[in-house]
N, C-alpha and C positions, 0 to 999 in steps of 0.2 A: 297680535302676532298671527302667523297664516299660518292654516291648519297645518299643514305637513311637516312647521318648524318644529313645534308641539309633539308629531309624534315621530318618536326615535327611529320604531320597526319602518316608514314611509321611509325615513331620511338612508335609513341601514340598504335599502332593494334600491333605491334610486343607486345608491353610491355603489352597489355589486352591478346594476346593467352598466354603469358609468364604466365603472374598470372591464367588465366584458366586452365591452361595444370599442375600447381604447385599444385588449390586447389582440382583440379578432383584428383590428385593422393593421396595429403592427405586424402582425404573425404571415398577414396578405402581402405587407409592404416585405418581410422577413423573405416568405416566397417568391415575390414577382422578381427583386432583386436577384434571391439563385438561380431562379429561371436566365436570368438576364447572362448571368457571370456564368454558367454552365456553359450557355449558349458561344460567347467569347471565348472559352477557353477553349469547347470544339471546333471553333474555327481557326483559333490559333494552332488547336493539333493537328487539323487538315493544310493549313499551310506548312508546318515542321513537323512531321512526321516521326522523324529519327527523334528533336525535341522531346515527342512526346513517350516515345519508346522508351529512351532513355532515362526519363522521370518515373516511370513505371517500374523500369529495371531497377532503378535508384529503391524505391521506395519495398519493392519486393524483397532488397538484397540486404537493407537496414533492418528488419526484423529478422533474416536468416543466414544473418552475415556470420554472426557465432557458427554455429553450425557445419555451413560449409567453411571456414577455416579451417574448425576443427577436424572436419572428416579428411581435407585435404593437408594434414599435417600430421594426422596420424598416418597416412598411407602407408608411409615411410621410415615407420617410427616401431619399436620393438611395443609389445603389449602393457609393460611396466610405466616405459618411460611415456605413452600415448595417455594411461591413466593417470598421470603423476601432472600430466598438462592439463586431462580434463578438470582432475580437481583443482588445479589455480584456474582456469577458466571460469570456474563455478563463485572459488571463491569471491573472484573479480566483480562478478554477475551479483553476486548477494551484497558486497559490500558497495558498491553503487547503489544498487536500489537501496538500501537500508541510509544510506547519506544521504538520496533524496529525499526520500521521507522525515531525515532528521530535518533537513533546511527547512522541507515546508511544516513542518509542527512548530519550528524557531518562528519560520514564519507569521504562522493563525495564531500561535501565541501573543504575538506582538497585536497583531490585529482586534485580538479578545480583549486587553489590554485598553487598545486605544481608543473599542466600541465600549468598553465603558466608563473608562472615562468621559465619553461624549453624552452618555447618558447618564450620568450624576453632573453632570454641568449642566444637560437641560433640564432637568428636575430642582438643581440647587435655584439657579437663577431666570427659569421661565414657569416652566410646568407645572409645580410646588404652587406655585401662586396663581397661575391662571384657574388653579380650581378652585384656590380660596376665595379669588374675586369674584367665578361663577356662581360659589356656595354662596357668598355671602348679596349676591343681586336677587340668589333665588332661582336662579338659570339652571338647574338640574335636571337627570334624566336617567330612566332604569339604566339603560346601554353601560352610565360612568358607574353605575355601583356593579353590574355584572364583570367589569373590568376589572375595577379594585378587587371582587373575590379571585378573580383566576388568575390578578397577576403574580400574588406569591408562589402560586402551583405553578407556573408555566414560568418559572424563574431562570430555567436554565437555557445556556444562549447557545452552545456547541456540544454536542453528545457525541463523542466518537463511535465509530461502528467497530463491536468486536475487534479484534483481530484475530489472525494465526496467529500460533506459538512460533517462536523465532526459528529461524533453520541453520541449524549446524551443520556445517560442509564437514566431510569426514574426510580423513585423510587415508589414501590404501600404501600396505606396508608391502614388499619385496617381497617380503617371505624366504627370505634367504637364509638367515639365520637357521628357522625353524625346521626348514628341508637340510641343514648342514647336519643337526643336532640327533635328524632322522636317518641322514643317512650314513654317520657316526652310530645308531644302533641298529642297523641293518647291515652296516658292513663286521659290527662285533655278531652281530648272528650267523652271519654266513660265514666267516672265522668256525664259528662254533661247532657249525655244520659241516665244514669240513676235518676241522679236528676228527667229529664224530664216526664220521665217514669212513676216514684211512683207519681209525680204532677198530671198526668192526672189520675192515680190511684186512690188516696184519693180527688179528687175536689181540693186542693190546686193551689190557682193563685202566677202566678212567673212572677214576674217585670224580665224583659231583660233588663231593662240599667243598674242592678246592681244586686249585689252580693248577694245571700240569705241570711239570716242571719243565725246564727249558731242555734237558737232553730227549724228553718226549715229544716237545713238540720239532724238535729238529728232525727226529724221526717218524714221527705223521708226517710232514710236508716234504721229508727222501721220499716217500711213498710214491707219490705226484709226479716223483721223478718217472719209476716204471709204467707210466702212462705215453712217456714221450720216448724215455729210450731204451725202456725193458731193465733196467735196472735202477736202483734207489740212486737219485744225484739229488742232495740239499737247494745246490743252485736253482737247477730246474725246476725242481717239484716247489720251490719257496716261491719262484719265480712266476708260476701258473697261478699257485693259491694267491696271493697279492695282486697279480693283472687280473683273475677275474671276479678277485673282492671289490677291487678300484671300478671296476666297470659295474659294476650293479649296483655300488653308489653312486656311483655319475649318473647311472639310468635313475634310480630313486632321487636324487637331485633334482634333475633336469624335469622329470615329468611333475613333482610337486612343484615348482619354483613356474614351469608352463603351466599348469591348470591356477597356481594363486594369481597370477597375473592377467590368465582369461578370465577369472573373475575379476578381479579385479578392474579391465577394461569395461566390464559389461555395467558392471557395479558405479563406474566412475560415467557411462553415458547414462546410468538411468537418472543417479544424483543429479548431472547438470540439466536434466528433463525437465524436473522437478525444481532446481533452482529457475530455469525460465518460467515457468508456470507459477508460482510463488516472486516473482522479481514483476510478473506481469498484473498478477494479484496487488501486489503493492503499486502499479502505475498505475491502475485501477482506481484506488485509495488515493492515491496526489492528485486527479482528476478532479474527485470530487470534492476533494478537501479544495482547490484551486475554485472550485468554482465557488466555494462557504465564502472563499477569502476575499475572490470579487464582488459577492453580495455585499460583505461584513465592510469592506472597504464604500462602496455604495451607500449604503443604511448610516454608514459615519456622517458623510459628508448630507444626507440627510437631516440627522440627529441637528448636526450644527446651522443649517439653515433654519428649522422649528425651534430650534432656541433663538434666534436673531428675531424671526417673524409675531412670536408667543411675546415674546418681550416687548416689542409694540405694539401686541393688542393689549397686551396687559396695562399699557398708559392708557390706551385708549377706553379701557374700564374702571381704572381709575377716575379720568376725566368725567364719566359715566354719572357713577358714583356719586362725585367729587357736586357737576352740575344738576343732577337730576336729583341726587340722594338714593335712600331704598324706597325703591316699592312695595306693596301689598303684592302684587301683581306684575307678571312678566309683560302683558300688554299694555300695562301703565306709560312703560320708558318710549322714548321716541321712537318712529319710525328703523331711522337710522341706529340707533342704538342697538334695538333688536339685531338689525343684520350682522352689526358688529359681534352680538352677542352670539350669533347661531355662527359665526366663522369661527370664531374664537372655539366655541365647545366641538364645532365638526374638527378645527385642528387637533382638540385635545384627544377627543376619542379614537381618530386615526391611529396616532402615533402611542397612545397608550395601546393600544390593539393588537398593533407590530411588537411593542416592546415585549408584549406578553408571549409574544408566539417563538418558541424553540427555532432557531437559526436550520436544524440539520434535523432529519429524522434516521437514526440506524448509520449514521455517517454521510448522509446523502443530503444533500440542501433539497430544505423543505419547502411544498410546492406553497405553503398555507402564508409561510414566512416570505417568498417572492409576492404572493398575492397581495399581501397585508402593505409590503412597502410598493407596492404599485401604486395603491389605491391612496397610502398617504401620500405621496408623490403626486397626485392625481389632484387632490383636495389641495396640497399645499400651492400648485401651483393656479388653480382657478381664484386662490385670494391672490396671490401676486399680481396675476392679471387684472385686478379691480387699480393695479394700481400701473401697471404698465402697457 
């Protein structure tokens, strides 16, 4: 066997420039491409000009389209009923992005699902065996036992990243009630106040542990009358204490029921600030979960080719086997056997390597886990080509 089949650390650096020198060239092919489509695109916008305004416009008004609606539909709109829209606005906003995010967790679940199954069927019926045929030719190497140790540690295949705590849209109340209930005890005050009042006016004495009697308070409010036409009139003077009790609860009314509601608007823009920031946070989150799920759909369709290919080196180590028997000695077996032998093991160590490596790091696809399925991807395809 040739030295460098022999040692792992040779075969390991050869197979990292391999996939270095493959992604530097994509990554060139990645740029000259947007060079190219950039290029097109700004000539398509110097021939359509308006075209390309328009797309721009497009694109500017789709993120800030909430926004200006909302500011141009408050315009017009009392302070209550403008907050009463922001918060269904917001709700609207949280419960969309929270349905995205259900669909694609529905989603990566199916997909977590479907990558392992692909990897208990290459293990049940390729992999399993391809190392017992290895173990038992003799064909082993440090690289397969450092493998075996870290792949139960490095078991897990999707780590989600944190999240927020959920966000509850709140809902702002009128405040009517509570300015009614206020200004039902401010108009018994001013009542009280003016009982008080014509009392000290006419010498009349007023028990405080109870309630005046009604011939007394007929006569505090004649009182009221000699304000208007110099003599006590019931009518009149009842007439002045009630229009201007009514009026200072209207004012106590109207200014509580406006300042709940200017909170209330302020309270209702700042929520929906927040619900876009948190709705954004979460597009954030589907991004990168989107891109887990196109690896994880990838790495499948992988998975099932190395079982298809493992299973016919596994005859062909059989046949190994079967003609040659065991040897003392890995440079015993034939020429060709060997080669068989070093594909067979560079397959297994590949794709045991990926399997071991965590799909996502913190919620984010991991660079170690695209690297790993490159390079098996890499390998797997240079034995394909011996044969096409």
């Amino acid at each position: 066997m040739k030295e460098n089949e022999n040692n792992p650390e040779v075969e390991v650096a050869e197979t990292v420039e391999s996939v270095e020198e493959t992604m530097v060239q994509e990554m060139e092919e990645k740029e000259s491409s947007d060079v190219a489509q950039e290029g097109e695109n700004t000539a398509e916008n110097a021939e359509n000009p308006e075209s390309a305004t328009e797309e721009e416009s497009a694109d500017e008004s789709s993120s800030e389209a909430l926004d200006d609606d909302a500011l141009s539909e408050i315009d017009n709109m009392n302070r209550h009923d403008a907050a009463v829209m922001l918060v269904t606005k917001t709700r609207h906003i949280i419960n969309d992005a929270e349905k995205q995010m259900d669909a694609c967790r529905m989603l990566l679940r199916d997909d977590l699902q479907a990558y392992e199954e692909a990897k208990e069927a290459l293990k049940a019926n390729a992999l399993d065996e391809s190392e017992a045929l290895l173990s038992e030719i003799g064909y082993e190497s440090e690289l397969e036992e450092e493998n075996e140790d870290t792949a139960e540690e490095n078991s897990v295949v999707f780590e989600a990243k944190e999240e927020r705590p959920p966000f509850y849209v709140q809902d702002v109340s009128s405040g009517k009630f509570g300015s009614f209930v206020l200004s039902l005890i401010v108009g018994a005050g001013t009542l009280a106040g003016f009982a008080y009042f014509a009392a000290s006016k006419t010498g009349t004495a007023l028990d405080l542990s109870k309630m005046p009697s009604p011939e007394t308070l007929k006569s505090l409010a004649a009182w009221y009358g000699t304000l208007i036409t110099g003599k006590e009139d019931l009518m009149i003077g009842g007439g002045v204490v009630a229009l201007v009790t009514l009026l200072i609860m209207w004012i106590v009314y109207g200014i509580r029921v406006s300042g709940k509601s200017k909170r209330n608007l302020a309270f209702a823009k700042q929520q929906l600030e927040e619900a876009q920031e948190y709705a954004n946070y979460k597009g954030n989150c589907k991004t990168e979960m989107d891109k887990v799920d196109e690896h994880m759909n990838e790495a499948i369709k992988v998975l099932k080719t190395y079982e298809i290919v493992l299973h016919e080196q596994n005859g062909k180590l059989k046949r190994i086997l079967h003609i040659e028997g065991i040897k003392e000695l890995p440079d015993e077996y034939h020429e060709k056997s060997r080669d068989e032998m070093a594909h067979t093991k560079t397959l297994v160590d590949a794709i045991k390597t990926f399997i071991a490596t965590p799909m996502s790091e913190e919620g984010k696809l991991s660079g170690k886990s695209t690297m790993f399925l490159h390079s098996a991807k890499s390998k797997l395809q240079k034995v394909l080509d011996r044969h096409y």
